[in-house]
Each structure stands twice: as structure tokens, then as C-alpha cells.
N, C-alpha and C positions, 0 to 999 in steps of 0.2 A: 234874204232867206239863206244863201249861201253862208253868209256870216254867222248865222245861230248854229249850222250844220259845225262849221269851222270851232265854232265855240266850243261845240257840245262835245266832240272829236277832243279837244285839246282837254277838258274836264276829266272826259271818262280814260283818257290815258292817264291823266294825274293820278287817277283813283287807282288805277291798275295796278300802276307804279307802285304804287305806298304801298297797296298788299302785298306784290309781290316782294317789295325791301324788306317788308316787316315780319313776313315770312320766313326768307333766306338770310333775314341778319344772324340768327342764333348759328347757322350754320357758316356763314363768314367768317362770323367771329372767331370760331374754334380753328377754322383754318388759318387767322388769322395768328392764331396764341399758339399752335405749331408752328408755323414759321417763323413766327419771333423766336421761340425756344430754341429751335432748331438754328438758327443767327448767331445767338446768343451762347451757344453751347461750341459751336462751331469758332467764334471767338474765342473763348474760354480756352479752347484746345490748342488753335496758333499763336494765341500773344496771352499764354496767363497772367503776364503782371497790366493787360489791361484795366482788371476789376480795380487792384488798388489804383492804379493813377486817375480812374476816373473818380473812387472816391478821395482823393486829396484835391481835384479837381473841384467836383461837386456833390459834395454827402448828401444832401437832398436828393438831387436828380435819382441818384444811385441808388436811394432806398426806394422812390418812388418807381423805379422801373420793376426792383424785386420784388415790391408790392403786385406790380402788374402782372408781369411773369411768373407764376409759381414753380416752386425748384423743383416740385415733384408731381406725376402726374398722381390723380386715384387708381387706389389699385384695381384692375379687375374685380378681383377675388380678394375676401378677408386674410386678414394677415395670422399667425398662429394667436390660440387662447381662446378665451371664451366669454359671452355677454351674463351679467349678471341675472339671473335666472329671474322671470315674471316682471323683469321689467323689457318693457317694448323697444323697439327700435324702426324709424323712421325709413319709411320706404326708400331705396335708392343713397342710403348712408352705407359706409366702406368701411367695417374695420381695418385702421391703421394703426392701433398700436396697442398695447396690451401689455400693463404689471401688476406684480403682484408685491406690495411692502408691507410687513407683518400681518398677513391674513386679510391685506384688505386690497381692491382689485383699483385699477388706474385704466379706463378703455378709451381712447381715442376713435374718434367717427369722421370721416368726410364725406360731403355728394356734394353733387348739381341740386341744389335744395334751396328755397328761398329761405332766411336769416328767420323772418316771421312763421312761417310755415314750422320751423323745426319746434322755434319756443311754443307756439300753439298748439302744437300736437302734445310734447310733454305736460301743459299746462292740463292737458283736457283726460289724458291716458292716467299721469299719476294720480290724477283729482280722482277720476273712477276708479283708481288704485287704494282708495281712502290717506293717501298721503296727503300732507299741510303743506303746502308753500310756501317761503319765504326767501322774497329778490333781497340778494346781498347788496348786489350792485349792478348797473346797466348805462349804456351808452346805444347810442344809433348803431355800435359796431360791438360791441360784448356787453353778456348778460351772462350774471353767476347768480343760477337758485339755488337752497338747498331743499330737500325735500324729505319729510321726517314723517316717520309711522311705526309709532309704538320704538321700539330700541333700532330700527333700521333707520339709519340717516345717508343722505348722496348728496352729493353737490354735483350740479348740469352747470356744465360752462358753454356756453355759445358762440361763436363768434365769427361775425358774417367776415367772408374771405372771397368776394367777387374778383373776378379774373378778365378784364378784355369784354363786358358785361354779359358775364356768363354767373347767374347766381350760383354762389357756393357759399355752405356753412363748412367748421368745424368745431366739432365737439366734443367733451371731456365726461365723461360720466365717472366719478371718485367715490369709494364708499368709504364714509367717516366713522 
């Protein structure tokens, strides 16, 4: 009897466990992608010719760490400019960046947003927008539409940018 009690003791803490990791990993992890930054940045400050000898060392490794660590955080708040008027924007995306070359606009977007989540939203917002779709191009990691109605045409660039496994997109909205 003892032994089933023992048993049953050792399951339901397994179970516990899991919720509770699976719970607090998104919050780990971000503390985790701050202190690595923070490392990293701290580095950068007392030995600057670190970066290069680590890439003569090992360009791989190198890229694959700046992969990890993102150089910039999202901004709070949008950056100056403005979103292309009647088209939508995805809850929790950051304007970061914003031009303007000969009358046509270049917008930059980031969030905490899953890669699918962003393409599905625009697929379904411009569709009821009466815009046509057409994938230029796509990969597990970037996807470029353009999306055409009547003389207005854009091109949406995607492109998943996870961090410390914390989903993040960024994306490019261009009118052509």
C-alpha cells in the first residue's frame, strides 16, 4: 500500500514540475536573454577587440551567438512616422523604423508574435481588404507577399527572429 502512496507522491510531483517549468520558462528565458546581453555588452565595453578575434577564431559560432542575442531590444513605444493608412497592424508589433523614397513608405515592425500568427493575420485582414495575394518567396524563417488591389500594391516581408525561445517576428511593409 505504502508503495502505490509512494508512487502516486512521485507522479503527481512530476506533474507539478512540468506545469510549473512550463509556466515560468517564458519568464526564464527573458531573464535569461538579459543577462546574456548584459555579458555581452559588458564584454564589448572592456576588451572591444574581443568580437573580432572571436570571429577569426570562429565565424560560425559568432554569428550564431548574434543570432541568439538580439543587438536591440523592441522599442516600447513606436518610433517617428506613420502606418500606411487602412492597412492593419498586428497586435503587439513595434514600429521600428520608418521611410519615405519617392512618395512611397518603407515601415519596419517588431513583437513577441509567433512567425505564423503575423503571416495569418495579414493573409485573412488583406483578403477582407479585397487585396490578391501573391508568395514571392518563403522558407521556415522569411516569407515575402506582395499584395495588389486595383493600382495600390505592398510587399509584407516576414521574418521569424526568435530569441532564447521567445517568439519574435519582423516585418517590412514597402509600397511598390
Amino acid at each position: 500500500m505504502q508503495g502505490y502512496i509512494v508512487v502516486i507522491l512521485v507522479i503527481w510531483a512530476f506533474i507539478a514540475g512540468l506545469g510549473l517549468v512550463s509556466e515560468k520558462l517564458p519568464h526564464w528565458m527573458s531573464g535569461a536573454e538579459k543577462i546574456a546581453r548584459v555579458a555581452i555588452e559588458k564584454a564589448k565595453e572592456t576588451m572591444p577587440w574581443i568580437q573580432e578575434k572571436a570571429k577569426e577564431v570562429s565565424p560560425e559560432i559568432t554569428e550564431r551567438i548574434e543570432r541568439i542575442i538580439p543587438g536591440e531590444e523592441i522599442p516600447e513605444k513606436d518610433v517617428g512616422g506613420e502606418d500606411i493608412a487602412g492597412i492593419p497592424r498586428v497586435p503587439n508589433m513595434v514600429r521600428v523604423s520608418f521611410d519615405i523614397n519617392n512618395e512611397k513608405r518603407t515601415i519596419g515592425y517588431k513583437g513577441k508574435v509567433e512567425f505564423g500568427t503575423v503571416i495569418d493575420f495579414y493573409n485573412k485582414e488583406m483578403s477582407t481588404l479585397g487585396f490578391k495575394k501573391k508568395v514571392l518567396s518563403a522558407s521556415t524563417h522569411e516569407e515575402v507577399h506582395e499584395y495588389q488591389k486595383g493600382k495600390k500594391a505592398l510587399e509584407l516581408r516576414f521574418k521569424r527572429a526568435d530569441r532564447l525561445g521567445i517568439a519574435m517576428t519582423e516585418m517590412v511593409i514597402r509600397e511598390l
